[in-house]
C-alpha positions as CSV (number, residue, x, y, z in Angstrom):
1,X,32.1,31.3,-28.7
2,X,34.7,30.3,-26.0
3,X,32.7,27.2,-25.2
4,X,32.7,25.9,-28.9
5,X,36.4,26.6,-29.2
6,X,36.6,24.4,-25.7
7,X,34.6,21.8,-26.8
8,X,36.8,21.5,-30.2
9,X,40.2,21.5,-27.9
10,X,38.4,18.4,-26.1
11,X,37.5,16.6,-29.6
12,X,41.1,17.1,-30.8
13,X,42.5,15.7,-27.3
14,X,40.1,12.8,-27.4
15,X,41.3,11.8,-31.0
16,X,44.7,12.1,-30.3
17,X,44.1,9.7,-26.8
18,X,42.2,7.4,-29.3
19,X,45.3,7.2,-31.9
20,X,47.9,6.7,-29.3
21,X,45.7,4.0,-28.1
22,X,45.4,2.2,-31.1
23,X,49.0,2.3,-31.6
24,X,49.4,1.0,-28.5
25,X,47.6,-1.9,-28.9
26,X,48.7,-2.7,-32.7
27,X,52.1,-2.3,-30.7
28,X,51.4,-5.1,-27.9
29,X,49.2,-7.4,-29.9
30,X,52.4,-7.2,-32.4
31,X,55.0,-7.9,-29.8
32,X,52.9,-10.7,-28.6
33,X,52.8,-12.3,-31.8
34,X,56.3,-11.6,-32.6
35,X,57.1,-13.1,-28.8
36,X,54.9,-16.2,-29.3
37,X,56.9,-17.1,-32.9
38,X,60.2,-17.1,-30.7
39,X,59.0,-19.2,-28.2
40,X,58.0,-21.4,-30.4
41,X,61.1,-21.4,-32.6
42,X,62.7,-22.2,-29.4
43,X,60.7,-24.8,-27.9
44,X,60.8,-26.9,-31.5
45,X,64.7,-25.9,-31.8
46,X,66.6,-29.7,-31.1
47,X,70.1,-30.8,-31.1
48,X,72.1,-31.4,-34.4
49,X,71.5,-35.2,-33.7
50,X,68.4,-35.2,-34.0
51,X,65.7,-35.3,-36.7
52,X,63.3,-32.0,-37.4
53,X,59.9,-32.2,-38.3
54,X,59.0,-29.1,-40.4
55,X,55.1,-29.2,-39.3
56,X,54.2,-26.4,-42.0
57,X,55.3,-28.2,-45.1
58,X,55.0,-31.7,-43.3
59,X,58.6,-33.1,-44.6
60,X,61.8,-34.1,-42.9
61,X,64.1,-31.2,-42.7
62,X,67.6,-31.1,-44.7
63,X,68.9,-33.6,-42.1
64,X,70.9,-36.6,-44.2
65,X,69.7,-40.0,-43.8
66,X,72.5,-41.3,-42.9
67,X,72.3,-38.7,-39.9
68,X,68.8,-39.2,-39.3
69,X,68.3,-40.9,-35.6
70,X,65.8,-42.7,-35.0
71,X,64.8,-42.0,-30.8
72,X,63.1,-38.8,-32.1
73,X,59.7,-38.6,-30.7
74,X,57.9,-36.6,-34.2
75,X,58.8,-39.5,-35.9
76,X,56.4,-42.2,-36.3
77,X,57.3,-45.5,-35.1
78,X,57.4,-47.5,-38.4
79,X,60.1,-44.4,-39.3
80,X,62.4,-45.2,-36.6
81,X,62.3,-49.3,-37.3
82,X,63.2,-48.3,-40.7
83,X,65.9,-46.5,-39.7
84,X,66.9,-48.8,-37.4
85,X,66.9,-51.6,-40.2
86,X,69.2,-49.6,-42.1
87,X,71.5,-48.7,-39.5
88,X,75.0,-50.7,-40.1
89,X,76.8,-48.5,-38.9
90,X,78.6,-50.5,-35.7
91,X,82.1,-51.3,-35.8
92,X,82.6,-55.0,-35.3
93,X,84.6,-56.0,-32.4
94,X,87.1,-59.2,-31.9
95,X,89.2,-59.1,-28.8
96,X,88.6,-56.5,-25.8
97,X,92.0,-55.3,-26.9
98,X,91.2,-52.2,-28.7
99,X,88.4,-51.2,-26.4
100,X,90.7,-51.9,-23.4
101,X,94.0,-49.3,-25.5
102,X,91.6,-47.6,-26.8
103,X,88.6,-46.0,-24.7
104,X,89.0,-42.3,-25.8
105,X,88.3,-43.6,-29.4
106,X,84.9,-46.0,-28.4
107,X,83.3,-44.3,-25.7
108,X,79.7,-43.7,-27.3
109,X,80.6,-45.7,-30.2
110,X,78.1,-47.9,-31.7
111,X,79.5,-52.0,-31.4
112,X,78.6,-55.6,-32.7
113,X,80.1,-58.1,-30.9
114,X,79.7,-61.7,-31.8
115,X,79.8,-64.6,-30.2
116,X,79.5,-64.2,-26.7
117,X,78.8,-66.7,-23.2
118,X,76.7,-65.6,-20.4
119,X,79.2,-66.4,-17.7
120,X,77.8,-64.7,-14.2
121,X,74.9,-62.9,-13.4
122,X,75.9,-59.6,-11.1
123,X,72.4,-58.4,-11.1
124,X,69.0,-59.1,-12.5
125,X,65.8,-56.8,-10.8
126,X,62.8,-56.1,-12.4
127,X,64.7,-52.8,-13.4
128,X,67.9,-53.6,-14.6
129,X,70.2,-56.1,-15.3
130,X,74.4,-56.7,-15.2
131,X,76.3,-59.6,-16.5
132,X,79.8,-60.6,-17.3
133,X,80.1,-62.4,-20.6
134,X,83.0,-64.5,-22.8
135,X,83.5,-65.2,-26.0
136,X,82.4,-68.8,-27.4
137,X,79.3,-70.2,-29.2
138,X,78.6,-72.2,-25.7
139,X,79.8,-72.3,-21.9
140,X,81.8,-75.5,-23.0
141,X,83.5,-73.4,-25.7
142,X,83.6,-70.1,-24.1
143,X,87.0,-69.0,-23.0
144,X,87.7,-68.2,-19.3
145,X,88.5,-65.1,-19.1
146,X,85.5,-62.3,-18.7
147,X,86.2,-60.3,-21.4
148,X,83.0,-57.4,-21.1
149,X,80.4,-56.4,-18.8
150,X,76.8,-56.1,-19.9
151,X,74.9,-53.3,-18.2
152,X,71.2,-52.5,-19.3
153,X,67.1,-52.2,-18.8
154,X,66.0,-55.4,-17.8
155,X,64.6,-57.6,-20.7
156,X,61.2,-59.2,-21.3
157,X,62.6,-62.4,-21.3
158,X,66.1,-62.2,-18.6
159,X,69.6,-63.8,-19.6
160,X,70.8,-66.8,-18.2
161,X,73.9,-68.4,-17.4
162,X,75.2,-70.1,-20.5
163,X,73.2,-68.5,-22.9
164,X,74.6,-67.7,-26.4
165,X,74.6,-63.9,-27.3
166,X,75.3,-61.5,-30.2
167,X,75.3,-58.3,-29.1
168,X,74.7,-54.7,-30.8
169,X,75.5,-51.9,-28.2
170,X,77.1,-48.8,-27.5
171,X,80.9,-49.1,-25.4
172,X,80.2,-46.8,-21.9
173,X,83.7,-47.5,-20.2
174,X,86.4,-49.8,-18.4
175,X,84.9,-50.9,-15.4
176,X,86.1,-52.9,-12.5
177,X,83.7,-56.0,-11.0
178,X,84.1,-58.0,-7.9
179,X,82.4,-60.8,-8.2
180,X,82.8,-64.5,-6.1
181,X,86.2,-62.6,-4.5
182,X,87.5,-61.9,-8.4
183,X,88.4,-58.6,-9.6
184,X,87.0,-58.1,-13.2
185,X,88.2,-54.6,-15.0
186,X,86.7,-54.9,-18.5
187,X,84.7,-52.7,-21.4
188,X,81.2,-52.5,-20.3
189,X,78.4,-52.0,-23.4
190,X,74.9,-50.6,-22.7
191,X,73.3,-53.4,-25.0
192,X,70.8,-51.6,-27.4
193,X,70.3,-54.8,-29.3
194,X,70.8,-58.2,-27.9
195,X,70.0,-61.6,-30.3
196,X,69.9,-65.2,-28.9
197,X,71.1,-68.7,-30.4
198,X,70.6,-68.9,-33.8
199,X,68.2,-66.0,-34.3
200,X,69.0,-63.0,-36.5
201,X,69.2,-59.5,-35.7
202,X,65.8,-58.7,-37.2
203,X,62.6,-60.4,-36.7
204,X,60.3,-61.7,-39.0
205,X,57.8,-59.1,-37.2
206,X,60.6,-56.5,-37.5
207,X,61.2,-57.4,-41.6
208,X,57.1,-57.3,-41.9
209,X,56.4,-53.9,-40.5
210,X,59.0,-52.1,-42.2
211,X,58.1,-54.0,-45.7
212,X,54.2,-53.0,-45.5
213,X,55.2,-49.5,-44.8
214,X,57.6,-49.3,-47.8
215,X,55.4,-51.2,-50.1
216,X,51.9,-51.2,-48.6
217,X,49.8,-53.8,-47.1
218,X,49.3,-55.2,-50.6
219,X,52.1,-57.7,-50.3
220,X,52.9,-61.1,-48.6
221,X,56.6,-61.6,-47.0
222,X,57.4,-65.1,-46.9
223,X,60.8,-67.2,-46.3
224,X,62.8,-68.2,-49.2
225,X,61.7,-71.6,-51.0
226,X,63.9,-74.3,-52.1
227,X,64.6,-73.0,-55.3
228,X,65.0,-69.3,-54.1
229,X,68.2,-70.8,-52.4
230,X,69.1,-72.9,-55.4
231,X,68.9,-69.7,-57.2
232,X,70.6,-68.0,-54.7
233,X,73.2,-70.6,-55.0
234,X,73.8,-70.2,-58.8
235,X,73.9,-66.7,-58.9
236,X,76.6,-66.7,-56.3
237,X,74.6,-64.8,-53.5
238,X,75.7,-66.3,-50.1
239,X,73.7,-64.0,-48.0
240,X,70.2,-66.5,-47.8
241,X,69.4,-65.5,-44.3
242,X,66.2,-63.1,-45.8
243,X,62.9,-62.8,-46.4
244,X,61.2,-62.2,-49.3
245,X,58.7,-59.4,-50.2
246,X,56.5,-60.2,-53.1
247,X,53.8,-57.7,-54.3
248,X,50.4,-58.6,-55.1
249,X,50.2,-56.2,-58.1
250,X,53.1,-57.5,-60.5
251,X,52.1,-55.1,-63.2
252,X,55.2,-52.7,-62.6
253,X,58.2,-54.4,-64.0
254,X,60.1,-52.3,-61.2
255,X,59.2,-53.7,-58.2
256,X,58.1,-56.9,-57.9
257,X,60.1,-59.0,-55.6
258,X,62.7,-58.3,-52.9
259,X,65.1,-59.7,-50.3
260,X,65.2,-58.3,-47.0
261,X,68.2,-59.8,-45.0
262,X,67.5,-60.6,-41.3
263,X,71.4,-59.1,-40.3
264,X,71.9,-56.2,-42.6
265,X,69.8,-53.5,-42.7
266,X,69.6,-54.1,-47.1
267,X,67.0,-54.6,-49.6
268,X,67.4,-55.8,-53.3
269,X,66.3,-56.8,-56.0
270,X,65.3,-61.0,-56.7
271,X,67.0,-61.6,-59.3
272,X,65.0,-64.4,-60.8
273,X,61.2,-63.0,-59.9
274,X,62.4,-59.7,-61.6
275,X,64.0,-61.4,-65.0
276,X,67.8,-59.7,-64.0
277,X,70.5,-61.2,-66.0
278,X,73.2,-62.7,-64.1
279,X,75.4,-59.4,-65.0
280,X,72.8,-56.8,-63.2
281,X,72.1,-56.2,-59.5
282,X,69.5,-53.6,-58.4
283,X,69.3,-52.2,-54.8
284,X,66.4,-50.8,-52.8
285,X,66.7,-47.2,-50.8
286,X,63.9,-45.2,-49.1
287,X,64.1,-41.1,-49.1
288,X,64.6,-39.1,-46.2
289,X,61.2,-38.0,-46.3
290,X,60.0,-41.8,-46.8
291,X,58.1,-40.9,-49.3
292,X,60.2,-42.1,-52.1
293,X,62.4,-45.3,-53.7
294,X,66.0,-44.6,-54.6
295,X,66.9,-47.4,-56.8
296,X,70.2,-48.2,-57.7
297,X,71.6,-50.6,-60.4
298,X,74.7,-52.0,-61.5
299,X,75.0,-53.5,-65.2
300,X,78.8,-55.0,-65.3
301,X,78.6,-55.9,-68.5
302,X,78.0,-52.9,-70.1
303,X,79.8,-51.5,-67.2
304,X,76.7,-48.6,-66.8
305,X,75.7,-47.2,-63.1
306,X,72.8,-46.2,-62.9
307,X,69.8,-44.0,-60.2
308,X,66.4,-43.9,-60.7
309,X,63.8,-41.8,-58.4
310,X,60.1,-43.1,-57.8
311,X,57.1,-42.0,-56.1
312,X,55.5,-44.3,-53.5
313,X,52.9,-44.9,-56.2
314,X,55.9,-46.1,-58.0
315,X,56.2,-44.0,-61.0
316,X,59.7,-43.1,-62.2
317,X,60.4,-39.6,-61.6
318,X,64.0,-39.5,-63.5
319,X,67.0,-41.5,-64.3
320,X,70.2,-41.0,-64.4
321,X,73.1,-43.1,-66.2
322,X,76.7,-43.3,-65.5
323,X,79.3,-44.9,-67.6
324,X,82.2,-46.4,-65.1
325,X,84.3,-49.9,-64.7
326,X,82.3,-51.3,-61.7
327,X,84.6,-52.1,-59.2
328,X,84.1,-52.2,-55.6
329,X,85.7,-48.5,-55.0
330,X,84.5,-47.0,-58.2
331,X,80.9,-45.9,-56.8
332,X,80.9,-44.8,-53.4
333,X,78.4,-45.3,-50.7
334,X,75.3,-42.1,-51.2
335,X,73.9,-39.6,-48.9
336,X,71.0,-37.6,-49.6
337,X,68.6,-34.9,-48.1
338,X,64.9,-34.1,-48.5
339,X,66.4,-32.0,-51.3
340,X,69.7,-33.2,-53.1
341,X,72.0,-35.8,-53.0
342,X,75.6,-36.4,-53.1
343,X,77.9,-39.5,-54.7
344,X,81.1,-40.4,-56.1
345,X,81.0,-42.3,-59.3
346,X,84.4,-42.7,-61.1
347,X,86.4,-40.3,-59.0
348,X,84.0,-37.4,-59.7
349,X,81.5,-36.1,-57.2
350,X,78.0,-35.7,-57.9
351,X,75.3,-33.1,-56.0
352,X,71.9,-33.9,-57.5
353,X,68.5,-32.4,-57.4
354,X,66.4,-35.0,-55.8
355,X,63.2,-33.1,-57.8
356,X,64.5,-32.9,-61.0
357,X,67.7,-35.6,-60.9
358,X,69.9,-32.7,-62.6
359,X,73.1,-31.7,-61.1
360,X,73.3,-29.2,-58.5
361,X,77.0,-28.3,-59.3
362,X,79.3,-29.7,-62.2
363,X,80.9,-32.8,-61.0
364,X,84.0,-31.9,-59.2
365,X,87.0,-34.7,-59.4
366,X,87.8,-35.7,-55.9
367,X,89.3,-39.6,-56.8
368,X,88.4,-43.1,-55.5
369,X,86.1,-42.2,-52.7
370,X,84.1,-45.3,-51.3
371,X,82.4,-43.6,-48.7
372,X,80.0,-40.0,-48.9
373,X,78.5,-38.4,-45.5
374,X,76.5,-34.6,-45.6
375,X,76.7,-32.6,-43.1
376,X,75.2,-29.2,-42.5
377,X,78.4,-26.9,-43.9
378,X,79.5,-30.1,-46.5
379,X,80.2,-33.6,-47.3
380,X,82.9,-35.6,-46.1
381,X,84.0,-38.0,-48.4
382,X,86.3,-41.3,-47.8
383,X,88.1,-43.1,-49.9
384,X,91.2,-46.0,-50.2
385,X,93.7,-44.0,-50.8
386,X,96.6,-43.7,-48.3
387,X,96.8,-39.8,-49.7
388,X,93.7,-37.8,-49.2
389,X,92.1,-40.5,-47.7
390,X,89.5,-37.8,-46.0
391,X,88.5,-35.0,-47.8
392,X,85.5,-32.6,-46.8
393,X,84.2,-30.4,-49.7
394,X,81.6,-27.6,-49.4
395,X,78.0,-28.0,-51.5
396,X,79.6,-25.7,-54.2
397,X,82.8,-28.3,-54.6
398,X,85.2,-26.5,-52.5
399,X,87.6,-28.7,-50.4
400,X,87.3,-27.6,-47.0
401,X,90.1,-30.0,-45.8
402,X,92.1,-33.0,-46.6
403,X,93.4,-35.7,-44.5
404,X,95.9,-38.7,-45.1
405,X,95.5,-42.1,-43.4
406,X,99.3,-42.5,-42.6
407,X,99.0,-46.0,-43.2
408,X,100.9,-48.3,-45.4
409,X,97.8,-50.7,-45.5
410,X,95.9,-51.7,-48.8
411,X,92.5,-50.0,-47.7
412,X,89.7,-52.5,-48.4
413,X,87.0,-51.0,-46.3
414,X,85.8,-48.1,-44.5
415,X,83.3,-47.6,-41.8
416,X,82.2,-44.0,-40.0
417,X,79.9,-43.1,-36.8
418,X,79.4,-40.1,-35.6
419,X,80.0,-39.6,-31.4
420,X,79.9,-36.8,-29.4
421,X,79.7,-34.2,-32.6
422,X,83.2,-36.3,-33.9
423,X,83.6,-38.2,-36.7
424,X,84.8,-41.8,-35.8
425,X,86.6,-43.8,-38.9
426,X,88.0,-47.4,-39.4
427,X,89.9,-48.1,-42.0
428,X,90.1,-51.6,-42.5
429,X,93.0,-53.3,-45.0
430,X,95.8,-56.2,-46.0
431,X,99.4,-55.2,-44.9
432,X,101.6,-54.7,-47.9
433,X,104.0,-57.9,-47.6
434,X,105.7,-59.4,-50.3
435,X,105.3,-62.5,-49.5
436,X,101.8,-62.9,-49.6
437,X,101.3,-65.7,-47.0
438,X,102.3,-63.2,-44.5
439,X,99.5,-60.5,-45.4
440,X,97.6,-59.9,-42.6
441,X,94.3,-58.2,-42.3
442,X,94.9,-55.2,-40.2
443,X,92.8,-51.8,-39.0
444,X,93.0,-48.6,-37.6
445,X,91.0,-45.9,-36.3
446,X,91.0,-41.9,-36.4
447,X,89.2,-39.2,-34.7
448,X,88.5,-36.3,-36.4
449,X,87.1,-33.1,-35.4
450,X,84.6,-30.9,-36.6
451,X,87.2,-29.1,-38.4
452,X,89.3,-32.0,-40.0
453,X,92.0,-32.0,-37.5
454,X,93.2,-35.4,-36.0
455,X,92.1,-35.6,-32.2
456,X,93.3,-39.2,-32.1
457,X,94.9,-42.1,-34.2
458,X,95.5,-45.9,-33.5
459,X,98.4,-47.6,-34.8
460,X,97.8,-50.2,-37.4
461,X,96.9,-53.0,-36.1
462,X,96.5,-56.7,-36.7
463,X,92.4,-56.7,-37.0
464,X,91.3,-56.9,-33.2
């Protein structure tokens, strides 16, 4: 009897051993799971400049496309050339004066600068490369003064002395060079675009890869004819360096033939191969997730805005149609997600459901606004107004902040960059003089930080 009762203490023992034991392990294989999602959220975690690739639903996170960068390494090559054609945003540079008063402004900016002479070659190794350069269109042209240092990889094919450059770069710092027993103490640019003579920024090899993966290989890019310039000519478009895109199938009366410009990241519509009236214009976009057109078109007759969505098999998803005088501030500039999109037409902005084109929020009236940028918390919205010039609204229509230009300009233009998590504006404008012979064209810069405060302003100043 006192052995059975044994032998059932025993059982009882081992069943408890075995229960803890399987806890134990559910325990540790969960922890191990729970460890490995962590590390994995950590190791595909990147900076807020760069681009995310949601693996799981295989789409471009919520990251704006006018944020998106293009040197991240989960995007596909094609991806990054087309967002490196549509990258315009470098502030274009005159005179070294503002980057010489100016560096806390430029550091890390993004800069064109146009035309400039090879004048000495300080170094040139299968590495790297560092020359001083001058304005001019050629060495007998160029002016004598260095005006900014070069500093870079070394190129496939090397600069020379006396060669003719445009240059698209980012500004690093004022340096000083001795070269010959001179002192030079100029803005040096890390070049990450540099065209020769007479070429344009993009390539015809540049224009056809981005092209075939917008449209598919079912098309032929060719350079204009003869009567595409005359056209061009008579319908008052002055932009001819481009090529055009012509699809094979011309079945869809939406996309048929485009122009691709060589120095502007910018597609539209031909006007004559699509039968547009001299009144209409129609722009191409692609979608963040480059799966989709954005098309936009202007009708300045009827004085009608209008957005339509497409699939890449090119069938209209929705349309939406906006009654507005179109002037050149009364629709802003758009910025759009994987998910919604944001624009200011006729002083009210719009937040629209890229899926089903309705609005997100009722339009909220923020005035002229010819600029729109989303960001993670909002959208920051420009316009050419000296009052509320800056205005950063939440994605439910609350402003977040205003800011004034403080300038007595007439705002004409407006360009942004982000650097170093700051938001870098130039506000570009005629000077208010009655007598208009002594308008002047003048600019000014600001510095914003993440919370709308000023970190630094320029004066106005006569365009550098």
């Amino acid at each position: 009897m006192e052995e059975k009762k044994n032998n059932k203490v025993v059982k009882v023992i081992i069943l408890i051993v075995i229960i803890i034991a399987c806890i134990g392990i559910g325990i540790g294989i969960s922890y191990f799971f729970i460890n490995k999602q962590n590390e994995n959220k950590q190791g595909n975690s990147e900076s807020n400049e760069d681009v995310i690739l949601n693996s799981q639903v295989g789409k471009l996170s919520e990251k704006s496309f006018n944020n998106m960068k293009s040197n991240n390494e989960k995007l596909e090559e094609t991806q990054k050339e087309i967002l490196e054609y549509y990258d315009n945003d470098y502030f274009e540079i005159y005179s070294t004066e503002a980057l010489q008063k100016y560096p806390q402004v430029f550091k890390d900016a993004k800069l064109k600068i146009t035309p400039l002479v090879v004048k000495k070659i300080i170094k040139s190794t299968d590495e790297e490369y560092e020359v001083l350069v001058s304005g001019g269109y050629t060495m007998e042209q160029s002016t004598e003064e260095i005006e900014y240092a070069l500093k870079g990889k070394q190129l496939e094919e090397r600069l020379i002395e006396g060669e003719c450059i445009q240059v698209y770069g980012k500004y690093t710092d004022v340096n000083t060079y001795q070269v010959d027993g001179k002192s030079y103490t100029v803005p040096t640019i890390t070049p990450i675009n540099i065209v020769r003579g007479d070429e344009n920024r993009f390539s015809f090899d540049t224009i056809n890869t981005v092209a075939k993966y917008i449209f598919g290989n079912d098309i032929k890019v060719t350079e204009p004819s003869d009567d595409d310039f005359l056209n061009d000519w008579e319908d008052n478009d002055m932009q001819v360096d481009y090529y055009k895109v012509t699809l094979d199938n011309q079945s869809n009366a939406n996309f048929k033939s485009f122009k691709m410009y060589e120095n502007t990241g910018y597609i539209d519509y031909n006007r004559t191969e699509n039968n547009l009236s001299d009144n209409v214009s129609k722009t191409l976009r692609v979608s963040s997730d480059f799966e989709h057109f954005i098309v936009e078109t202007r009708d300045s007759k009827l004085n009608k805005y209008y957005i339509d969505y497409f699939d890449k098999s090119y069938n209209k998803l929705w349309s939406r149609e906006f009654d507005c005088k179109l002037t050149t501030s009364s629709v802003s500039t758009m910025d759009y997600t994987t998910e919604k999109m944001a624009i200011v037409v006729d002083n009210d902005l719009y937040l629209i459901d890229l899926e089903t084109g309705e609005d997100i929020i009722e339009p909220v009236i923020v005035g002229t606004k010819m600029k729109v940028n989303m960001f993670d918390d909002g959208i920051v919205l420009i316009g050419n107004e000296n009052k509320d010039t800056i205005m950063k609204v939440d994605f439910n229509g609350n402003i977040l902040y205003r800011v004034n230009a403080d300038t007595s300009m007439s705002i004409s233009d407006v360009y942004t960059q982000i650097v170093n998590s700051k938001l870098v504006i130039r506000i570009i404008g005629m000077s208010n003089d009655e007598n208009i012979q002594n308008t002047k064209m003048l600019e000014k810069y600001l510095v914003l930080n993440e919370d709308g405060s000023i970190e630094y302003s320029t004066n106005e100043t006569e365009r550098i």
